[in-house]
C-alpha distance (Angstrom), angle and dihedral (degrees) to the residues before:
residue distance angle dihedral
X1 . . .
X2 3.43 . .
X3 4.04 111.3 .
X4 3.91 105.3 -149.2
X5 4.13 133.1 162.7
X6 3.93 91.3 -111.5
X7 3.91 114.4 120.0
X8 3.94 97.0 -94.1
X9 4.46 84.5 47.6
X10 4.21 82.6 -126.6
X11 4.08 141.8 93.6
X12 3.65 123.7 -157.0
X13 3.83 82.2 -148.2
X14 4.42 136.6 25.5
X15 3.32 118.4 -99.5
X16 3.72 138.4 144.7
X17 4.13 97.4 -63.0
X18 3.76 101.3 51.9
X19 3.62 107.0 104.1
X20 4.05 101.8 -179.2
X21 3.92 127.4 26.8
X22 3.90 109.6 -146.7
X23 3.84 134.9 -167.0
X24 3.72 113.6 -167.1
X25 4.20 120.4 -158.9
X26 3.22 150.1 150.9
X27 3.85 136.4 -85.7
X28 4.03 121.8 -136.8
X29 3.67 82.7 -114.5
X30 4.11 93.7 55.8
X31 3.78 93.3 -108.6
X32 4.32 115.1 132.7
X33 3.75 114.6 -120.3
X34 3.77 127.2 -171.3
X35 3.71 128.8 -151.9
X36 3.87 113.8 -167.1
X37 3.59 136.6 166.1
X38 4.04 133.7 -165.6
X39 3.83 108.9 -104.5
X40 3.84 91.8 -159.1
X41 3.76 134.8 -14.0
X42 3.52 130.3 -76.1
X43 3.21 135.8 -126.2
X44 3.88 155.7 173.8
X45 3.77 91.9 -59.6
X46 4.16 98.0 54.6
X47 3.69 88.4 69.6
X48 3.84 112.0 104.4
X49 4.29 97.2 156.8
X50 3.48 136.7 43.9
X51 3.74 105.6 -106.5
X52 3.83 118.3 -106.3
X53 3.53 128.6 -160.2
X54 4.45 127.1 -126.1
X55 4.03 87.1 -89.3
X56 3.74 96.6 47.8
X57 3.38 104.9 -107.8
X58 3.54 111.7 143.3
X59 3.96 115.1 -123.3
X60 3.82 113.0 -131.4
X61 3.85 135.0 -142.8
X62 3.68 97.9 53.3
X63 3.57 118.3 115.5
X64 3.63 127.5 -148.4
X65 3.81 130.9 -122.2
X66 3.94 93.3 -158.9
X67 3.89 119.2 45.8
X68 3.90 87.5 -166.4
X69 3.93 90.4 66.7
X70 4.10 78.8 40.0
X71 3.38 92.6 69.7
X72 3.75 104.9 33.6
X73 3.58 86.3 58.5
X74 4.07 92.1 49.0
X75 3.94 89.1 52.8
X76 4.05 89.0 48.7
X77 4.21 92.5 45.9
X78 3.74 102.1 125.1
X79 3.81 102.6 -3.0
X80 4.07 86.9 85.5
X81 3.85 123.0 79.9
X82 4.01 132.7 -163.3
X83 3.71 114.3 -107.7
X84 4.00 115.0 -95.8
């Protein structure tokens, strides 16, 4: 799979806005595994979200690129919680 910025995040094909190449498959147990591997290096401009740490606390001093994602994230601060 192809993991890309378009609106469904994946590209039947590469091209220059795929940023990981996935293959998805199965254990001998049944359980899914992924293998995936940076096609280029990121940068400044891939972030879209503040980062936030395994507690939920939102880390400060990033700044965003997109003020849409901005905002969603300001109307989800404190409604989300980390996984147990």
């Amino acid at each position: 799979m192809n993991h890309d910025n378009s609106p469904n995040q994946a590209s039947p094909e590469m091209n220059d806005d795929v940023y990981v190449r996935s293959v998805y498959f199965f254990d001998p147990d049944g359980v899914c595994l992924e293998f995936a591997a940076w096609t280029r290096a990121l940068d400044e401009n891939d972030i879209a979200h503040d980062p936030v740490q395994a507690d939920g606390t939102k880390r400060e001093g990033m700044i965003l690129r997109n003020t849409a994602f901005a905002a969603n994230d300001a109307a989800l601060a404190g409604t989300m919680a980390p996984a147990e």
